[in-house]
C-alpha positions as CSV (number, residue, x, y, z in Angstrom):
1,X,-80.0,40.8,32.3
2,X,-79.0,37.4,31.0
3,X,-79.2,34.0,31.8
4,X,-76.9,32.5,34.8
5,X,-78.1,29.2,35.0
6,X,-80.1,26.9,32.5
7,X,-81.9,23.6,32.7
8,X,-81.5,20.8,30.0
9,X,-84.2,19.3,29.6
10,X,-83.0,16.6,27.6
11,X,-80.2,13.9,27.4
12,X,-77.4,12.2,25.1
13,X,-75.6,14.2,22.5
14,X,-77.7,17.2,22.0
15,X,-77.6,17.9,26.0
16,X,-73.9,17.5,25.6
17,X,-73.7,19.8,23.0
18,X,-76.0,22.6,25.2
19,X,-73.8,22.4,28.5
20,X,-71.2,23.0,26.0
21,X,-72.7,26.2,24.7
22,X,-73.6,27.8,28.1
23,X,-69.7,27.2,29.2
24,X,-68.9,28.6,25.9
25,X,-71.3,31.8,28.0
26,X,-70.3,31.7,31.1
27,X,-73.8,30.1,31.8
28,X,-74.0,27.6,34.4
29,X,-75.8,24.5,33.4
30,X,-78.0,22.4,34.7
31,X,-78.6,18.5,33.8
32,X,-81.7,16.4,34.3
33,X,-81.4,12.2,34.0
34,X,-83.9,9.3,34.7
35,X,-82.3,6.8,36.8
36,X,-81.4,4.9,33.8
37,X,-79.4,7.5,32.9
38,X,-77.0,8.2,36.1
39,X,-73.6,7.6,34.6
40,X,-74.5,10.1,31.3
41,X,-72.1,12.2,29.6
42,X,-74.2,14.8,29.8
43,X,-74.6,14.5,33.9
44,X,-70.7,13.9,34.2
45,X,-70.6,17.8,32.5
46,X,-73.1,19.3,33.9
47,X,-72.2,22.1,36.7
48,X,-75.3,20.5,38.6
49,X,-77.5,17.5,37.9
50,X,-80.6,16.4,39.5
51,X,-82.7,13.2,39.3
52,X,-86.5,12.9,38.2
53,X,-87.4,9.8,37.7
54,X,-87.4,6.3,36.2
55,X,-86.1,5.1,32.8
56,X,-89.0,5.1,30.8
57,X,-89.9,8.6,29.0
58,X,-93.2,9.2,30.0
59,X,-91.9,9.0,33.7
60,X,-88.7,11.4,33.1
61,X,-87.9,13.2,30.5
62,X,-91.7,13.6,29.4
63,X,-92.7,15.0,32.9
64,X,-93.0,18.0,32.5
65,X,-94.4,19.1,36.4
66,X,-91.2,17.2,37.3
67,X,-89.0,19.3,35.2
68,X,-90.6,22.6,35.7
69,X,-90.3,21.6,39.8
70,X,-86.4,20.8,39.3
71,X,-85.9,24.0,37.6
72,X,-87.6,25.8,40.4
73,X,-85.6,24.2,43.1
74,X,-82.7,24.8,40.8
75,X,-83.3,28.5,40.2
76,X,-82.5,28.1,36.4
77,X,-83.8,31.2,34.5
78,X,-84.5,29.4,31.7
79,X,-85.0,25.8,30.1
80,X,-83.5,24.3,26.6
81,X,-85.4,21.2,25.2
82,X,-83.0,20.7,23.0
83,X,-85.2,18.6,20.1
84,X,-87.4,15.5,20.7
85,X,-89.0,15.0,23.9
86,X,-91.1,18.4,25.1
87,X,-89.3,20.6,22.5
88,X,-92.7,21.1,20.3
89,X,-95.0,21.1,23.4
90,X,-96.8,24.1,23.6
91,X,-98.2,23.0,27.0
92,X,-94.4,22.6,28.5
93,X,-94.0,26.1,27.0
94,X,-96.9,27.6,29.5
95,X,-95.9,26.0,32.2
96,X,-92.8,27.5,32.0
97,X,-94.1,30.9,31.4
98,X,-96.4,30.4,34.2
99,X,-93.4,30.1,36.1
100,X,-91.1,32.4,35.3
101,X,-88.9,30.3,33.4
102,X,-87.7,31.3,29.9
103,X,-88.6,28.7,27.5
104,X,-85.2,28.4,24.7
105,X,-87.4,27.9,21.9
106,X,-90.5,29.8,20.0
107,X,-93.6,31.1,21.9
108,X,-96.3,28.5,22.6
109,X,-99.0,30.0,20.7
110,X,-96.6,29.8,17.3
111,X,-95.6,26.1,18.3
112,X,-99.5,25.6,18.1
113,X,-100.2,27.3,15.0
114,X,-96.9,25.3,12.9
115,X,-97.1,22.3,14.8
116,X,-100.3,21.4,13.7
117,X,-99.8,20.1,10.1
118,X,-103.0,20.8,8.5
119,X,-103.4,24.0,10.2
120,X,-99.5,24.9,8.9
121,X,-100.4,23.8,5.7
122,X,-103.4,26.3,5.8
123,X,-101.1,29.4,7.1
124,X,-98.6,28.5,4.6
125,X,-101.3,28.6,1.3
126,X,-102.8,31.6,3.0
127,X,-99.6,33.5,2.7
128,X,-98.9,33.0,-1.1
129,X,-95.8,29.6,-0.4
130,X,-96.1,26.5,-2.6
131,X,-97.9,23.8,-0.6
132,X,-98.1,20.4,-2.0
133,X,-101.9,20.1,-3.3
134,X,-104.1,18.5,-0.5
135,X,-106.6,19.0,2.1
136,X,-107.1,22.7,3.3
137,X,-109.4,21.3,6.1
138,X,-108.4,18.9,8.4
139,X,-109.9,15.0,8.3
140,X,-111.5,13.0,10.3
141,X,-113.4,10.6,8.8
142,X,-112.4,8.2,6.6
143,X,-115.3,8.5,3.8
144,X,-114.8,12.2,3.8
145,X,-110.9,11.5,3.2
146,X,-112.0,8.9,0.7
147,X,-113.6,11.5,-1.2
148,X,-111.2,14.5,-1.0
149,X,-108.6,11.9,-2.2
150,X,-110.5,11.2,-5.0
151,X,-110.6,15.1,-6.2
152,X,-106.6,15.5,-5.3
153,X,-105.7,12.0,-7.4
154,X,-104.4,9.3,-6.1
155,X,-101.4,8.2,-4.9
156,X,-102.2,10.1,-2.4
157,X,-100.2,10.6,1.6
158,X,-102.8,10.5,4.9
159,X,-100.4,12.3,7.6
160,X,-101.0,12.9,11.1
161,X,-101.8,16.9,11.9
162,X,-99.9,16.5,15.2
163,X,-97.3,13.8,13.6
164,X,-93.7,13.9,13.0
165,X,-90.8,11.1,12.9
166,X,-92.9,9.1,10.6
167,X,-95.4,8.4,12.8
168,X,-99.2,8.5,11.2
169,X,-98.2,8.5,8.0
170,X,-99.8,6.2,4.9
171,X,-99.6,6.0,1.5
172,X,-102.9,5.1,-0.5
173,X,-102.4,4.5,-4.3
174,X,-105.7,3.7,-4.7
175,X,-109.3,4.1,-4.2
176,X,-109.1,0.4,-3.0
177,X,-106.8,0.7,-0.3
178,X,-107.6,4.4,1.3
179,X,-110.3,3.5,3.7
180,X,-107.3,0.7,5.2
181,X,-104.3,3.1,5.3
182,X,-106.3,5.5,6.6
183,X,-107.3,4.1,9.6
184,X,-103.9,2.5,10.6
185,X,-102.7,5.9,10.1
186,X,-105.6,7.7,12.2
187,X,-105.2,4.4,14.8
188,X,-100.9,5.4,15.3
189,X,-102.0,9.2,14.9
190,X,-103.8,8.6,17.8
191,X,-101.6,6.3,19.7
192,X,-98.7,8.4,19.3
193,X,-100.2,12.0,19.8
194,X,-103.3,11.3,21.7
195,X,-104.7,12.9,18.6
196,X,-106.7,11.6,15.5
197,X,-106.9,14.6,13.1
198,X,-105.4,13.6,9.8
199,X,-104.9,15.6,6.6
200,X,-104.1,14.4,3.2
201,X,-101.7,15.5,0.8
202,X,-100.6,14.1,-3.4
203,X,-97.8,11.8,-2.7
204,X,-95.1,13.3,-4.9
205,X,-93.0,9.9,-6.0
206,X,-89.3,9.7,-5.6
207,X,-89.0,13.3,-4.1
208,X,-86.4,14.9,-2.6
209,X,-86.2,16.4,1.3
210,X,-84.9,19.9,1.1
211,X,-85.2,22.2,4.4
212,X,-84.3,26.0,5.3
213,X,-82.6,26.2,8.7
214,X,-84.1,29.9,10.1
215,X,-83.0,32.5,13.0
216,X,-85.3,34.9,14.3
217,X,-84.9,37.3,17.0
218,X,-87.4,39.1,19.1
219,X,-86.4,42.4,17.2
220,X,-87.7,41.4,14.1
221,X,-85.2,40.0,12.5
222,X,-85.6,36.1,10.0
223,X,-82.3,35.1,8.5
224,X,-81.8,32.1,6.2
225,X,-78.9,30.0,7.0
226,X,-78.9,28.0,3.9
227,X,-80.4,24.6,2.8
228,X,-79.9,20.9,4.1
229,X,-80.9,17.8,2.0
230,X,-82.4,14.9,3.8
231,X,-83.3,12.4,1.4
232,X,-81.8,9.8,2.6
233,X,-84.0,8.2,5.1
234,X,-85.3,5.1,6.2
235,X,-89.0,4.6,7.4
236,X,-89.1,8.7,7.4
237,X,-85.8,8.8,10.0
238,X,-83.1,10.6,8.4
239,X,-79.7,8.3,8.3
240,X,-77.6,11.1,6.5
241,X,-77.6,15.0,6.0
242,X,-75.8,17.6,3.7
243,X,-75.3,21.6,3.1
244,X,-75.5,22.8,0.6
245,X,-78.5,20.6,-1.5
246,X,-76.3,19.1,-4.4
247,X,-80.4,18.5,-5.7
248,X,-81.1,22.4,-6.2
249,X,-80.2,25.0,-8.5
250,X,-78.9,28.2,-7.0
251,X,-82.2,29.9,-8.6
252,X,-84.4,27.4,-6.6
253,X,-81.9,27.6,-3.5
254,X,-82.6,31.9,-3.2
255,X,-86.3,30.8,-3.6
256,X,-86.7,28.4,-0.9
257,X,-85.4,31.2,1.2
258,X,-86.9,33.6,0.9
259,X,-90.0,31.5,1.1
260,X,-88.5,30.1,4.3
261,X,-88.4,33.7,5.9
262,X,-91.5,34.6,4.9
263,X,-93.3,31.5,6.6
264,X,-91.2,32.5,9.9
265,X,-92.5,36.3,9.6
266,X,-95.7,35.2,8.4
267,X,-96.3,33.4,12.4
268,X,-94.1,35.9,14.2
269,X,-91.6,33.3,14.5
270,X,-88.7,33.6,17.0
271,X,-85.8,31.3,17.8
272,X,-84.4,28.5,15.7
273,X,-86.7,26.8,13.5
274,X,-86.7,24.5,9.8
275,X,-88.7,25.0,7.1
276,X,-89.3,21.5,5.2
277,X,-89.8,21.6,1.6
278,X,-90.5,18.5,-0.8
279,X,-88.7,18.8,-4.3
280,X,-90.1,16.5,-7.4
281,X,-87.8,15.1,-9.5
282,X,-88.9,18.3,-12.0
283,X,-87.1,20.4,-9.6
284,X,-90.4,22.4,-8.3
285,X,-90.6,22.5,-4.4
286,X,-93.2,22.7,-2.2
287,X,-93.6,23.5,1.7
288,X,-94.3,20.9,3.3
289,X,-93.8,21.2,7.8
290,X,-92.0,23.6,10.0
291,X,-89.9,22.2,12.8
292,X,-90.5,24.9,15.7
293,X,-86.4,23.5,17.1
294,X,-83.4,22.9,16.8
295,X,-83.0,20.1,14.6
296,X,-80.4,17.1,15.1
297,X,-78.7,18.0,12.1
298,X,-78.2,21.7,12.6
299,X,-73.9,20.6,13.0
300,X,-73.9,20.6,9.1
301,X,-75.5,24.1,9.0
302,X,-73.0,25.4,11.1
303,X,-70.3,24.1,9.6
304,X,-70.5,25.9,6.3
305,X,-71.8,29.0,8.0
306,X,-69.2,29.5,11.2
307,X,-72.2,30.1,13.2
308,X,-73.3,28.6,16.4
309,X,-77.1,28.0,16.2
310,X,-77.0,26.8,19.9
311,X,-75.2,30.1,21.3
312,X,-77.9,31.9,19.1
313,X,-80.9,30.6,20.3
314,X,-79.5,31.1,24.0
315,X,-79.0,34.3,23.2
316,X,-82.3,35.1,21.4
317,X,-84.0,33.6,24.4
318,X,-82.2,36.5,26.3
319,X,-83.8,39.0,24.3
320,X,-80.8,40.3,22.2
321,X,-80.9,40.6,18.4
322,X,-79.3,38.1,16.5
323,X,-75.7,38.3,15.8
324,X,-75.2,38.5,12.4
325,X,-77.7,39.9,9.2
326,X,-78.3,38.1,6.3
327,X,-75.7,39.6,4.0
328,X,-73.2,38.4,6.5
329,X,-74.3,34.2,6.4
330,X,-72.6,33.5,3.1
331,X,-72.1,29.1,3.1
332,X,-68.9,28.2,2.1
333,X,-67.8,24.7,0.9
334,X,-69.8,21.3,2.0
335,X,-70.7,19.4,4.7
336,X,-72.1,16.0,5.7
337,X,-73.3,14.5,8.6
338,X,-74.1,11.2,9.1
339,X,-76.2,9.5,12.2
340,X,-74.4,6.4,13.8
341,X,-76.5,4.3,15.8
342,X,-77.2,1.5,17.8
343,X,-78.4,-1.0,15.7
344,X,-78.4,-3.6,13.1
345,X,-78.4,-2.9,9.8
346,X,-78.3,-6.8,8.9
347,X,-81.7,-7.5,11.4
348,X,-84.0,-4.9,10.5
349,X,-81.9,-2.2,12.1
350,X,-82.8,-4.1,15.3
351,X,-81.5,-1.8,18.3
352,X,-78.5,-2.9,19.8
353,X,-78.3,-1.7,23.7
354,X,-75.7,-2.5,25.5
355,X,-71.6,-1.5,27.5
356,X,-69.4,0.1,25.1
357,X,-66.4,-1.7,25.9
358,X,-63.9,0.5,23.9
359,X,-63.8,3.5,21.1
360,X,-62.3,5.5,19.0
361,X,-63.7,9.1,17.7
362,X,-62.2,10.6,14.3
363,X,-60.6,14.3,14.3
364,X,-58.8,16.0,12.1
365,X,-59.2,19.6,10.4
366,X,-63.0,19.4,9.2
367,X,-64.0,16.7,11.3
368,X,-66.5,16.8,14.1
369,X,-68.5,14.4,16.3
370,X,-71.1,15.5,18.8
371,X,-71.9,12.1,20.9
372,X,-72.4,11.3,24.8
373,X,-70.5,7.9,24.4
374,X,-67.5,7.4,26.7
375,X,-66.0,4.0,27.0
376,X,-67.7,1.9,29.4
377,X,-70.9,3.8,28.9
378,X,-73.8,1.4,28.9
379,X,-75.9,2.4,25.9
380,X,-79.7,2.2,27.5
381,X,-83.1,0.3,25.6
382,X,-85.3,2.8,27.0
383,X,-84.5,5.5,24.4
384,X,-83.5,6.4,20.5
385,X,-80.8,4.7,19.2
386,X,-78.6,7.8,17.7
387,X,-75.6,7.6,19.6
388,X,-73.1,9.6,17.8
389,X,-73.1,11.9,14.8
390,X,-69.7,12.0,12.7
391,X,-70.1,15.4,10.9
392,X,-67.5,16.5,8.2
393,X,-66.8,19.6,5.9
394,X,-64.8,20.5,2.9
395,X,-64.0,22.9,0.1
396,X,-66.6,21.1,-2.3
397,X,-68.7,17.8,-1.8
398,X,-66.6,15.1,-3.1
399,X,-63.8,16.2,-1.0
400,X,-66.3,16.1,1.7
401,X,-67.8,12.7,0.7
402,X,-64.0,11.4,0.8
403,X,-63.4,13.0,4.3
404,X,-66.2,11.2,5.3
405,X,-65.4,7.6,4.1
406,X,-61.6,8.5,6.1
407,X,-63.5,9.6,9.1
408,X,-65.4,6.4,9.4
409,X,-62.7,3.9,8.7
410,X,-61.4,5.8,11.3
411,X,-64.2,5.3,14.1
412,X,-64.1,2.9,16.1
413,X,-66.9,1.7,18.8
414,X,-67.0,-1.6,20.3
415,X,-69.3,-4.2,22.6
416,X,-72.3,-3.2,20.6
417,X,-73.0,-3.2,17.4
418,X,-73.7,-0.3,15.1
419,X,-74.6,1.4,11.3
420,X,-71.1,2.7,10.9
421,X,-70.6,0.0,8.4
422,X,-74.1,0.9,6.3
423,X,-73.0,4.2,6.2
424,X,-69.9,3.7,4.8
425,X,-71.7,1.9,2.1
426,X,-74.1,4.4,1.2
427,X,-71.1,6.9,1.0
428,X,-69.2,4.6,-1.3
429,X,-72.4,4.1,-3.3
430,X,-72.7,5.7,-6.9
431,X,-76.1,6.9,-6.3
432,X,-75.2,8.8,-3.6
433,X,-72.0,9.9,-5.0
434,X,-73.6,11.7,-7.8
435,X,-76.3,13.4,-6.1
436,X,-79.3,11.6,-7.2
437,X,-80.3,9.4,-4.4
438,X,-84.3,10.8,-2.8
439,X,-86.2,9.4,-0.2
440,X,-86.2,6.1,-1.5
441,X,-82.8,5.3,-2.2
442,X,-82.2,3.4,1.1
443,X,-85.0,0.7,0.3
444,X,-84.1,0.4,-3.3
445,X,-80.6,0.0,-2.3
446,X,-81.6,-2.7,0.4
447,X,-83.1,-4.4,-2.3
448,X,-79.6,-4.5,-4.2
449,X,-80.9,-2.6,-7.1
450,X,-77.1,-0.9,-7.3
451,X,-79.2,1.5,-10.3
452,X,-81.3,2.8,-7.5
C-alpha cells in the first residue's frame, strides 16, 4: 500500500518543492519548522505542520528524536530529508526503521559505505571506476599523510572522509606546507563531523565538476539521467549548474554513465543519488564522491529529461519500480540553473538576512523558480543563504544562456540584498559563454582577470 501522509524533514525551497510532489500524489504532507521559522512557505502549504524547536539547527531541524517523535504523533508513514540537514545520516535512517517509518532516501548501511570518502574511494577502485590517484587507506596522522603525499606528488588535496560542502578540505603544494594544511583540515574535519579521519587525493589543477544524477529502484533497476556541470563554484559551494556538460564529449558523456550505474549496482544502491566525477583539462575523468540525495540542483536534470526525480524517489520509497527504463531518458536541449542568495557579493558574499519587502519571480515558457520567498517573508540568520533558484531550459545552450540573462533582468527581490547581480555577470561573461570556465573561474574572475 502506499504512502498517505509524509513528514518533511526539512525547510525553504526544497520542502516546498516536496509538499508539492505529494499533492501532485494525493499524499498528505506534513511540515516541521523551528520557531524561527513559523511564517515559512513551506508551513503555510503544508496540509499539517508541527513545531520542534528553536532556531538554531542543532536544536530543530538536526534533532532527530524530535523529528522521529513528530512523525509518530503525526502517523506519517514515511519521512523525506530532502538534502542538507539529516539527509546523509545513517543514524536518522535507523531510527526511522526502528520505528516504522520509511526513510525517502537509500538504506543506511549504503549511506555508510558511500558517505565515507575514503571508504567510497576504496569501493569505487575495487570495482574497476577511475578514482583520482590517492590514499587507499584512510589518514590519520599527519607524518603518515606527509609521506603518502610524497609517493602520490604533490600538489596534493587532504579531504575530510565524512566531509562535504567544502568543509575539511586543504590543498598542500608542497612538502613544506602539508603538516599545516593538514591539521587545519583534520581540526574543521573534526569540528564539522565530530570526525578526524582524512584521506588524501592528487589535486588535479583547473578541473572540471561533472556529476551523473542516478535512479534506482528496489527491483533492481539503475538508470542514468544524464550529466550536470558544476564548475562554477566558490569556496567548493556551487553558484551555477548545467545539463548537458558543454565540457564533455558525447564518448566521455556514455562513459561516465555507465560508470555511474555501476557504482550504484556496485553498493546495491536504491533511490536518488549523484555520482561526482572530476574531469582534467585533458578531458579524462575520475570518480571522485557519491551524494546518497537528492541534490539542490536536480531542477536542471529534470528539465531536459521531463522526469520528476521527487515523485520518483516517493515512489521508489513505496516499493514500486521506477517509472521509466533507460532507453526511454533521452535529454533534450539545455538547461541552467542558477542559485540566488542572500548575500553580498561586494563584502565577501557577507549574508544578508533580513524582510523581503517586495518581489518579482520570472515565468515564461522554459522558465522555473523553486523558492519559499513570499513578500514580507523575513529571510532568517540561522540558516543557508540560498533563497531562490531561477532555473531555465532551451533548445541548445546559448539560447539557454540568453533565457537566463532575460529571466534575471526580470527578477526582482527587494529589502535585502542579493547575487542576482553576480550572476548576471558571470552569464554575460565570455568565459562562461564559451564553455571553458572550471572550478576556479569565480576567483580568477574576482580578480578581474577577464581571460580567466
Amino acid at each position: 500500500m502506499g504512502f498517505q501522509k509524509i513528514l518533511i524533514a526539512n525547510r525553504g525551497e526544497i520542502a516546498v518543492r516536496i509538499i508539492r510532489a505529494c499533492r501532485n500524489m494525493g499524499i498528505r504532507s506534513v511540515a516541521i519548522y523551528s520557531k524561527e521559522d513559523q511564517n515559512s512557505l513551506h508551513v503555510q502549504l503544508a496540509d499539517q505542520r508541527i513545531c520542534i524547536g528553536e532556531g538554531p539547527a542543532k536544536n530543530s531541524y538536526l534533532n532527530m528524536d524530535r523529528i522521529i517523535t513528530a512523525a509518530m504523533n503525526v502517523e506519517a508513514d514515511a519521512i523525506h530529508p530532502g538534502f542538507g540537514f539529516l539527509s546523509e545520516n545513517s543514524t536518522f535512517v535507523r531510527k526511522c526503521q526502528e520505528n516504522g517509518i520509511a526513510f525517502i532516501g537509500p538504506e543506511a548501511d549504503v549511506i555508510d559505505k558511500m558517505g565515507n570518502k575514503a571508504q567510497a574511494r576504496k569501493t569505487m577502485m575495487e570495482a574497476g571506476i577511475p578514482v583520482v590517484p590517492g590514499t587507499k587507506e584512510p589518514v590519520y596522522e599527519a607524518e603518515a599523510g606527509r609521506q603518502l603525499a610524497g609517493d602520490i606528488g604533490y600538489p596534493v588535496i587532504i579531504k575530510a572522509s565524512s566531509g562535504g560542502g567544502g568543509k575539511g578540505m586543504r590543498v598542500a603544494r608542497s612538502e613544506a606546507e602539508f603538516e599545516e594544511q593538514f591539521n587545519l583540515a583534520q581540526r574543521e574535519s573534526a569540528n564539522a563531523f565530530g570526525d578526524d579521519t582524512m584521506y588524501i587525493e592528487k589535486f588535479v589543477e583547473n578541473p572540471r565538476h561533472v556529476e551523473v544524477q542516478i535512479m534506482a529502484d528496489t527491483h533492481g533497476a539503475v538508470v542514468a539521467l544524464g550529466d550536470r556541470d558544476c564548475s562554477v563554484q566558490r569556496n567548493h559551494q556551487k553558484l551555477i549548474e548545467e545539463s548537458p556538460s558543454p565540457a564533455v564529449s558525447e564518448e566521455t558523456r556514455q562513459a561516465m554513465s555507465r560508470y555511474a550505474v555501476l557504482a550504484a549496482k556496485t553498493v546495491g544502491y536504491t533511490n536518488a543519488g549523484t555520482i561526482e566525477f572530476i574531469v582534467d583539462p585533458r578531458g579524462g575523468f575520475y570518480f571522485m564522491e557519491m551524494n546518497t540525495r537528492i541534490q539542490v540542483e536536480h531542477g536542471v536534470t529534470e528539465m531536459v529529461t521531463g522526469t520528476d526525480l521527487i515523485i520518483e524517489q516517493i515512489r521508489v520509497a513505496m516499493g514500486e519500480p521506477l517509472s521509466f527504463v533507460q532507453e526511454e531518458v533521452i535529454p533534450r536541449g539545455h538547461a541552467i540553473e542558477c542559485r540566488i542568495n542572500a548575500e553580498i557579493p561586494e563584502m565577501n558574499f557577507m549574508p544578508s538576512p533580513g524582510v523581503v519587502e517586495h518581489m518579482h519571480l520570472p515565468a515564461g515558457n522554459g522558465v522555473r523558480v523553486d523558492t519559499g520567498l513570499y513578500t514580507g517573508y523575513r529571510i532568517p540568520s540561522e540558516y543557508d543563504s540560498m533563497i531562490a533558484k531561477v532555473i531555465v531550459h532551451a533548445p541548445d545552450r546559448a539560447s539557454a544562456i540568453r533565457k537566463m540573462l532575460c529571466a534575471l533582468d526580470e527578477m526582482l527581490i527587494m529589502g535585502v540584498k542579493t547575487n542576482l547581480d553576480f550572476q548576471y555577470q558571470i552569464m554575460r561573461h565570455p568565459v562562461f559563454r564559451e564553455g571553458r570556465a572550471d572550478t576556479g573561474f569565480i576567483e580568477k574572475m574576482m580578480k578581474g582577470n577577464r581571460k580567466v
